[in-house]
N, C-alpha and C positions, 0 to 999 in steps of 0.2 A: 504494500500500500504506500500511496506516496502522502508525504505528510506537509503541505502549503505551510511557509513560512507567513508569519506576521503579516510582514512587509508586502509581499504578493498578494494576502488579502485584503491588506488595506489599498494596495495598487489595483486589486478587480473592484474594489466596490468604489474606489473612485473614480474607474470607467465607467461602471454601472449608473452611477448617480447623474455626469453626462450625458448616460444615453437617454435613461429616461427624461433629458429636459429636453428631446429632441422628440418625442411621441406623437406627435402632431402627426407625424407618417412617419414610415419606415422604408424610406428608398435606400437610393444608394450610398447616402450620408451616411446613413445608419449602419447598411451592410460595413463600413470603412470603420468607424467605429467598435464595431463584431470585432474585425478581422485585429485589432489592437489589443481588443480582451483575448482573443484566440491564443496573439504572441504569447500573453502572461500566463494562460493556462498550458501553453505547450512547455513554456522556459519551464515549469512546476515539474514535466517529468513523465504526463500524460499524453502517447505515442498517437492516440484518434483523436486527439485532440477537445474532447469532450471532458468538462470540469471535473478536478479529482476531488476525491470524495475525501470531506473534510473530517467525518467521521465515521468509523462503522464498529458494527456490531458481532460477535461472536456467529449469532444466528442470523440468518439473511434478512433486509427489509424491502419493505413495497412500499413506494411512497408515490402518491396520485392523484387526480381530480377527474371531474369533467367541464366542456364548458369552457373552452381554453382562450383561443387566440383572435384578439379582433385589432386590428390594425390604428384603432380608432381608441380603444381604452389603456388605459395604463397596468391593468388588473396582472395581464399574465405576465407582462413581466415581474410584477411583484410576487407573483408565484414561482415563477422561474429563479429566483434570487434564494428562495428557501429550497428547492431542487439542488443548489449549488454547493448547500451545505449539508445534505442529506443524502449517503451514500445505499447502493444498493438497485432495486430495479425499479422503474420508472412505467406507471400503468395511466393510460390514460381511460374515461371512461363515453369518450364518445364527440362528438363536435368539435372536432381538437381545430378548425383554422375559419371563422366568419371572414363571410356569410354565408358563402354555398360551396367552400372546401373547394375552389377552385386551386389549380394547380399554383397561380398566382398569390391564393390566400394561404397555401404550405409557405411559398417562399416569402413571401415579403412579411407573413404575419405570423405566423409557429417557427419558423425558420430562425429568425433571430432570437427566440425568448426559449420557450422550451425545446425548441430544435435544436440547440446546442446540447441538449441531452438522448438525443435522438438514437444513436448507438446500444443505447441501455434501456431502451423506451418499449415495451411491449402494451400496443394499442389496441382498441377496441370501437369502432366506427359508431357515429347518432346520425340525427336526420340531417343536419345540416354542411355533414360529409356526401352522404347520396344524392344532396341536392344538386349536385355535378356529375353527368355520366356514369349513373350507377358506381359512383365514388371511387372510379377511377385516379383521379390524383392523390386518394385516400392510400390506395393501397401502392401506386408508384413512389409518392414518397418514402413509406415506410419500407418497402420491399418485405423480404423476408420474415423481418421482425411482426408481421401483421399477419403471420401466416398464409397457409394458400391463396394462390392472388384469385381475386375476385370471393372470395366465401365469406369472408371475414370470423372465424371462428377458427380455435386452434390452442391446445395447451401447453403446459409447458411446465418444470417443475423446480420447486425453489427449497431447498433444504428437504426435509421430510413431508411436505406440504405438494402439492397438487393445485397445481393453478389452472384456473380455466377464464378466456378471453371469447363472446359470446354475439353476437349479431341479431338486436332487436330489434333492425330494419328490412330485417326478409322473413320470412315465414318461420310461427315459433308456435306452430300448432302440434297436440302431440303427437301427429302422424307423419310432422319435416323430417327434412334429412338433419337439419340442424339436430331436433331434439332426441331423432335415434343413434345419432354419431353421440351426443353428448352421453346417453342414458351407454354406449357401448365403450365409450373411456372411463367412464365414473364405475363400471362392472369391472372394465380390464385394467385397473390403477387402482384398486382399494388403498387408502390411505387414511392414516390415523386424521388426518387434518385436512381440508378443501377448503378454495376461494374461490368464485366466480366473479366477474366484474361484465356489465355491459352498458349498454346507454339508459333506455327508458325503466323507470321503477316501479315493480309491482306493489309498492305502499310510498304514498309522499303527501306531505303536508302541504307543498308545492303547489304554486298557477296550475301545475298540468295537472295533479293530483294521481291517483291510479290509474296503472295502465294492465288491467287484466289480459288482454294477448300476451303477455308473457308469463302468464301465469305456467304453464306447459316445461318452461324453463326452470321454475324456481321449484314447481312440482317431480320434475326429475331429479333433482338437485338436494331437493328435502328428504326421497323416496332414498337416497345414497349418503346422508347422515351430514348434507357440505355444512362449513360452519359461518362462513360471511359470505353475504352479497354486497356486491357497493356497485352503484348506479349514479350517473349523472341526470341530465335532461331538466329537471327545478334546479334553477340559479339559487341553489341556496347547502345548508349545511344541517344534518338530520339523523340522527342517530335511534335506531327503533329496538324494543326488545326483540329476545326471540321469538318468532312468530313460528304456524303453519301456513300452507300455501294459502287457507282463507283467512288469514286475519288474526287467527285464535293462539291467545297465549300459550308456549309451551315452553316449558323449559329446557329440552332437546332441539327446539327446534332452531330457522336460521335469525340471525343478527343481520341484519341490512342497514346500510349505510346508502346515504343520497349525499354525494359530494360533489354537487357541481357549480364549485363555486374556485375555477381554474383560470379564472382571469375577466368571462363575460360580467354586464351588467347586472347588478341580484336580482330576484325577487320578492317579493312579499309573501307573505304565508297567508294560504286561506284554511279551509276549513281541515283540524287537527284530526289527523288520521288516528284508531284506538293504539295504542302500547308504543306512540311515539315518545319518546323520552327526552331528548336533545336536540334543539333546534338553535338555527343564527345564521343571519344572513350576512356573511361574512367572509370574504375571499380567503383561501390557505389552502394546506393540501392535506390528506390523511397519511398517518405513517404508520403502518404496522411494522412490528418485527415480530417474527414467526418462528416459534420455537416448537421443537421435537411432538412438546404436546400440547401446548396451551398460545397464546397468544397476546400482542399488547398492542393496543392504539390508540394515538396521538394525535388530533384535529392541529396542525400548525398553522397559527392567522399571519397574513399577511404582518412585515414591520407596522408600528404604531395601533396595530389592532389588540385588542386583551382578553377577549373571547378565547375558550381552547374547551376542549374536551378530551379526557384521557379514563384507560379503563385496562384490567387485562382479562383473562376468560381463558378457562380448560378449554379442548379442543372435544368437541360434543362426543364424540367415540372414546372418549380418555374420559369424558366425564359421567359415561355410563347411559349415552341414550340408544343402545340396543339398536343401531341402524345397522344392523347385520342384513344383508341382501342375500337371497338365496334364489338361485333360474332351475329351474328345472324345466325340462323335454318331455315332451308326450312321450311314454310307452306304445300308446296306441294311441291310432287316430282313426279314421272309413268313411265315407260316404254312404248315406242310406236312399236307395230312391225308391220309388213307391210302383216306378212304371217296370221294375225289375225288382220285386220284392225278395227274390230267395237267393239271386248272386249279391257276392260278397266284392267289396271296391276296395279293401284294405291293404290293398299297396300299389294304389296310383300315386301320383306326385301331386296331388291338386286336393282342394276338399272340396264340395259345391253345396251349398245352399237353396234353394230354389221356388218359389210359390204355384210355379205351372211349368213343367209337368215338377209334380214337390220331389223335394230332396231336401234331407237335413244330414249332417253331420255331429261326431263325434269324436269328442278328445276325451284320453284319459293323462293324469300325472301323478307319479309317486312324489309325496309330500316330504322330507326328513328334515330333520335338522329344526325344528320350530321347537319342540321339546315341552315347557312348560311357558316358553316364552308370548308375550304378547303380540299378536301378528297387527303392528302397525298398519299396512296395506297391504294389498295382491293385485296385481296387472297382471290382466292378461295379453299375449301381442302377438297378431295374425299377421302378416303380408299377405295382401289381395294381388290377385296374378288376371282379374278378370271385373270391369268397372260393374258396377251396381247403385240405382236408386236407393238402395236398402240394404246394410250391410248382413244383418240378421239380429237374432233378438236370442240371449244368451240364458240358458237354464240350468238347474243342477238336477243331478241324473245322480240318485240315492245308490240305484246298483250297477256296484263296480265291475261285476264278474266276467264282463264280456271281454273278447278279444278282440284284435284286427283283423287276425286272418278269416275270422269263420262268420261276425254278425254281419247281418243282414237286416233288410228293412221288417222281414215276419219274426225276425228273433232281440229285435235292439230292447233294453230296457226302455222303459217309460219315463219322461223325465217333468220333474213339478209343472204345476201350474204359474208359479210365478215369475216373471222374469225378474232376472238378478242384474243384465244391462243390456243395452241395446248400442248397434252402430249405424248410422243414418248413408248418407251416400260414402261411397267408399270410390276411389280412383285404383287403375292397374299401376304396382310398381311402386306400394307404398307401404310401409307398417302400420299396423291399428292397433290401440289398448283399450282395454275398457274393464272398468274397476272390477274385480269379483272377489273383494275383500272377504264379504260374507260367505263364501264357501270355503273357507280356511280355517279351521278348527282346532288345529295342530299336525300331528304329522298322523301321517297316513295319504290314501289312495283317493284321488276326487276327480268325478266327470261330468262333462257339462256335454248339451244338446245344443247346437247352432238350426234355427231353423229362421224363416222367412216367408213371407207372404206376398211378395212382390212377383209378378212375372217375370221382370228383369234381373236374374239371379247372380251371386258369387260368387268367385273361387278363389280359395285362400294358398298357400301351400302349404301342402301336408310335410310329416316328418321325415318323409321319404325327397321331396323338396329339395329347392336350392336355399328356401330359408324356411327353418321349420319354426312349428310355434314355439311359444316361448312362459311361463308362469313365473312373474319374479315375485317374489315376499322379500318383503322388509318385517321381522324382527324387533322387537323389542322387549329386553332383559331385565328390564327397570321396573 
């Protein structure tokens, strides 16, 4: 680590002080200026040239906003000035260059203020990056660091912690590719400790207030034990208890932070979302440092501000909230149709559904591992290989006994009257879930009936498939 003399500090922050009396715009006055502080952070020792870190810590930190760069305010540079002295990785949480994240607003407006931290910067795209070409200059700026270009989602991992960067400007339904990629990293990365960060907030005190389309996000995210969300999009600063994905206090459950207050004009607060805790409209940046198993953060205001929030927190798996995930695979699965009542379908690659001519379908899954514990949730998750008005309407089927190879439509068991969930239009080439919490009981053997009343029927793929179904429980120990 290189450790900045005195002297070099007091030599940046009396460029600093300069450049800010030049804010009026940021041409090429400005860039000349840059390129002055650049010298004195290079002489320091720093080979990319991006400011060395005046402090760090044992355990790695994230330090970040959203809401950043407007050519026009003085804001982000005051935030970029606490960036300079806060070592570790640099998250942004969405709107990082006004107005419309033009290529122009990276260079002339994020470029000189948090761009010079740009090397260390792992970002996260808002509306007012896609207000350009499908936020093309969003991700040519950042290249790599922004993960795969054009997606905008991508993780990445910081001590023992599991970081995830998330896209709340394209589809965050539970059947995206966004939220089955996320829900297939949070399985294939179990980790004592998880962060997510994206733009808009599913709870905010904020002008915008809640933005339930991402619910889908925070709902995968809870189902896998993660322990902070931080979101930008309300110019302001907001600290919530642990919630569940609706609203309801849990003590397992996520910590969400609203921190977009990275340089834009603030907001005002309206109407006080429940189990909000901390609020201030007040430019700085949040600082975690993330440790093994618990966690500490630090709201840091802008110079001459006095506002701050600090706190630290177990890491929700280390502090006993039983988000143990467990998938399990159908043993069996078949199709039943009616127009060939005595042959047996149990080992096509497809499952169908049907209203005319009818067909229903059956899954069965051996349950283990729940034990005495509390089954938080069960999803269940199909991929449609075939579009349908009506995806089917989901039932529990008491007896288990059947097989794949031998039932048939004259031999299937009988399955309840009541449905336990339903799936409405479905598209080909997509996964679907749909809650079947209540038919999990603990461990053992449980099968469900798919059937439909549509003409325009379904097909899912079966086990036999390129993607077979799927049953996750989440656990709880507590």
């Amino acid at each position: 680590m290189v450790t900045v003399p005195v002297t070099t500090v007091q030599t940046m922050e009396a460029h600093m002080f300069w450049l800010t009396r030049l804010r009026t715009t940021r041409r090429p006055v400005v860039a000349t200026a840059l390129s002055l502080l650049a010298l004195v952070v290079l002489h320091s020792g720093n080979s990319d040239g991006a400011p060395a870190a005046l402090a760090q810590t044992t355990d790695p930190v994230l330090a970040g906003a959203g809401d950043i760069a407007d050519c026009n305010t003085p804001g982000d540079e005051a935030t970029a000035r606490l960036l300079d002295g806060i070592g570790g990785t640099v998250f942004t949480a969405g709107d990082n260059a006004y107005p419309d994240g033009t290529t122009a607003d990276f260079a002339n407006c994020y470029g000189p203020t948090w761009g010079r931290h740009k090397a260390r910067t792992r970002p996260a795209p808002g509306n007012s990056d896609y207000a350009s070409a499908a936020a093309a200059p969003y991700f040519n700026y950042f290249g790599t660091n922004a993960g795969p270009a054009g997606r905008g989602y991508y993780s990445y991992f910081l001590g023992d912690w599991l970081i995830i960067s998330l896209n709340s400007e394209i589809d965050t339904s539970a059947a995206s590719a966004q939220v089955q990629w996320l829900r297939a990293t949070l399985a294939a990365n179990p980790r004592m400790c998880t962060l997510a960060y994206w733009h808009r907030p599913l709870f905010s005190s904020g002008k915008h207030g809640n933005d339930s389309r991402v619910r889908p996000l925070f709902q995968a995210l809870y189902d896998y034990g993660t322990d902070v969300v931080i979101n930008g999009h309300d110019h302001d600063y907001e600290r919530f208890s642990r919630q569940n994905p609706y609203g309801r206090l849990d003590s397992t459950g996520i910590r969400e932070f609203v921190v977009g207050t990275g340089g834009r004009y603030l907001y005002s607060f309206g109407a006080i979302q429940p189990n909000s805790m901390v609020r201030s409209a007040t430019h700085g940046v949040l600082k975690l440092s993330l440790h093994s198993t618990s966690y500490d953060w630090r709201f840091v205001p802008t110079a001459g501000k006095t506002f701050t929030d600090s706190g630290s927190a177990g890491c929700v798996s280390a502090s006993g909230r039983g988000g143990r995930v467990l998938t399990f695979h159908p043993t069996d699965d078949a199709t039943l149709i009616a127009g060939s009542p005595a042959s047996n379908h149990g080992a096509a690659t497809f499952l169908e559904t049907d209203g005319q001519p009818e067909k229903h379908f059956l899954l069965k899954f051996p349950v283990s591992g729940v034990s005495t514990g509390r089954v938080a949730s069960a999803k269940l998750r199909i991929f449609a290989v075939d579009p349908s008005d009506r995806g089917g309407d989901f039932r529990r089927v008491a007896d288990t006994t059947w097989e794949e190879e031998t039932v048939t439509w004259n031999t299937a068991p009988g399955a309840d009257s009541g449905v336990i969930a339903s799936l409405g239009t479905v598209s080909s080439g997509r996964w679907y879930e749909v809650d079947v919490t209540s038919l999990i009981r603990g461990d053992g053997v449980v099968s469900v009936k798919v059937s439909s009343n549509s003409s325009n029927g379904a097909d899912y793929s079966s086990k036999e498939g390129s993607n077979p179904p799927q049953l996750i429980v989440t656990v709880s120990d507590s």
